[in-house]
Each structure stands twice: as C-alpha cells, then as structure tokens.
C-alpha positions in Angstrom: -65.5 40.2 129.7 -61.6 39.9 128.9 -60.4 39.9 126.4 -58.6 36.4 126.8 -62.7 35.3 127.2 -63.4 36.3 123.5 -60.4 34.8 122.3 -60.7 31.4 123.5 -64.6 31.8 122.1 -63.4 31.4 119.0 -62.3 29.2 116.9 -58.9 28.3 116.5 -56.9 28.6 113.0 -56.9 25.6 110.4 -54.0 23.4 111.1 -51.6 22.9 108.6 -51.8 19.6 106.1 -50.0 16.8 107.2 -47.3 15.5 104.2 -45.4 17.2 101.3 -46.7 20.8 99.8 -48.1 19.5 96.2 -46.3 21.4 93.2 -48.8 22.0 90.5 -45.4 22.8 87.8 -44.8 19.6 86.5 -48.5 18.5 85.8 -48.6 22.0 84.2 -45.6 21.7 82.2 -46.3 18.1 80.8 -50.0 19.9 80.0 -48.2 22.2 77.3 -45.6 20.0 76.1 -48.7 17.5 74.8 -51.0 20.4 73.9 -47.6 21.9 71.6 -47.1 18.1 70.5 -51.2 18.0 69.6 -50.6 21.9 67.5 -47.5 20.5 65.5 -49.4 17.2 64.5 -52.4 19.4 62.9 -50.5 21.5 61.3 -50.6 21.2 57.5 -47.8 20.7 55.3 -46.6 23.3 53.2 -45.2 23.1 49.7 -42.2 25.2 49.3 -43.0 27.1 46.4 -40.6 29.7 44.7 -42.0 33.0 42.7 -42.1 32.8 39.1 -39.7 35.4 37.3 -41.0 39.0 36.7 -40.0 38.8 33.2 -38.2 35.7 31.5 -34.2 35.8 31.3 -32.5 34.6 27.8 -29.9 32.2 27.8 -27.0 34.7 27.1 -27.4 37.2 30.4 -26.1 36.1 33.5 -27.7 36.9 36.7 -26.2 39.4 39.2 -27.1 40.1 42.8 -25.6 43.4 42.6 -28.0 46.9 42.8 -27.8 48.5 39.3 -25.3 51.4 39.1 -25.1 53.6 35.9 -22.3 53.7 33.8 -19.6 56.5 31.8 -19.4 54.3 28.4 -18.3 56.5 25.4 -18.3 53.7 22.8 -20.8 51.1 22.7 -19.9 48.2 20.1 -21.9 47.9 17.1 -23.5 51.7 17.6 -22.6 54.5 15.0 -23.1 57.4 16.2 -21.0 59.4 13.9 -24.0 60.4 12.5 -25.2 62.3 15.1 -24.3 66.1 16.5 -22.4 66.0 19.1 -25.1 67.3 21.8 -26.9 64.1 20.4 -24.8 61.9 20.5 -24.2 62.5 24.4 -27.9 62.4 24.9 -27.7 58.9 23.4 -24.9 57.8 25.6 -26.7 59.4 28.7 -29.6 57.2 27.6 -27.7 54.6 27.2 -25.5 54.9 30.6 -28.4 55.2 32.6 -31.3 52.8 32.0 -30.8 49.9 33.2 -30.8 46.6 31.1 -34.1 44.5 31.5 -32.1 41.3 31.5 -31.6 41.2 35.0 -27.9 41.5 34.5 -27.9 44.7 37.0 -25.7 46.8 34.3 -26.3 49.7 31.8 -27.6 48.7 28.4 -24.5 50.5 27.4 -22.4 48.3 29.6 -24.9 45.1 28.7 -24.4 45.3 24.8 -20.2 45.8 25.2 -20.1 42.9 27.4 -22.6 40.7 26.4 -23.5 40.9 23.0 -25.5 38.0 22.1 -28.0 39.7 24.9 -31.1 40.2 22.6 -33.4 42.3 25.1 -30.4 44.8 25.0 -29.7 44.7 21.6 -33.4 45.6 20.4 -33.1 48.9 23.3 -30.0 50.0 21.7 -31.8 50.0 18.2 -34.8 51.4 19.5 -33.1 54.4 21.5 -30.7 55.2 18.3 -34.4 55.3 16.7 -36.0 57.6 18.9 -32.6 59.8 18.4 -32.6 59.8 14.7 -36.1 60.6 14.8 -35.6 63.7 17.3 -32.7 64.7 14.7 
C-alpha cells in the first residue's frame, strides 16, 4: 500500500461554515452592562452620616485645621506668677507652652488663654496647673 492509498482512505477535513464568523463580544458586553445596571438598582441607599465630636467645642474657640505646635509664651494674661521661684515659674510656663488646649483650637493653653480669653476649657487648666504648682511649692 502507498501511501497516497491511506490518504484517500480517510476522511477529508470539515469544510469551513459558509457566511460571516459570529463575534460573541457584543452579546457579552451587553450581558455586563445589564448585569452592572441590575447591581446598582439593588444597592441600598446610604445616609451620609458625619461623626459626632470627640469632646464638645464652646462657643468662644475657633476651629483650626492646623497640627498643634508648642509655644515660647513668658506672660500669660491673667496668671501671677510672681509668686513663684523662678525654677517654678519656668516649670509653669513649660506646662503651659506645651500641652495642648482641649478646645480644638490646635494652640498652647498658654497661647489659648492670651488670645482667647473667654475660652473656659483653658481657663479652668490654667487654674488647675497654677494649683498643682503652688501645691509642689
């Protein structure tokens, strides 16, 4: 046998379809456009909520957006420290310079009390750490 014998034994390739090649991408496409349609319209709505303040703001402190930075006071109005030695009264003002006010106002409570001074969170602090000085004394 020939090998021209065994070829035309068998059988011949599949012919190719008559007519346009089909394109499966626009079926496809218009299959995740309506499934993304179907997602959006179950979604739930959502209240926009906004976060309650860590600690309540009084009236006289204004808000900053600024990162707190401590201060070099050496007066504070309204606070006599004549009283006090003078290794003291630097403590005081150390204190004072670098704890930050709780008013939100992003400044010293030295710094809060000299340019705020109806600020009542900074007030009380200022009597409180001229307190815990005297008490130290």
């Amino acid at each position: 046998m020939s090998s021209n014998e065994l070829n035309s034994n068998s059988n011949p390739p599949f012919p190719a379809p008559a007519g346009k090649a089909r394109s499966y991408a626009g079926p496809a496409a218009l299959s995740l456009i309506l499934l993304a349609a179907l997602v959006w319209a179950m979604a739930p709505t959502r209240q926009k909520f906004t976060p309650a303040p860590l600690r309540p703001i009084p009236a006289g402190c204004p808000q900053s957006g600024s990162d707190f930075v401590p201060t070099d006071a050496t007066e504070i109005p309204g606070v006599d420290l004549s009283s006090f030695p003078s290794a003291q009264r630097n403590h005081v003002l150390f204190r004072m310079n670098m704890e930050p006010c709780p008013c939100s106002c992003n400044t010293s409570i030295a710094v809060c009390r000299s340019n705020h001074p109806t600020c009542p969170l900074c007030k009380s602090l200022v009597e409180k750490i001229v307190a815990e000085e005297s008490k130290g004394q």
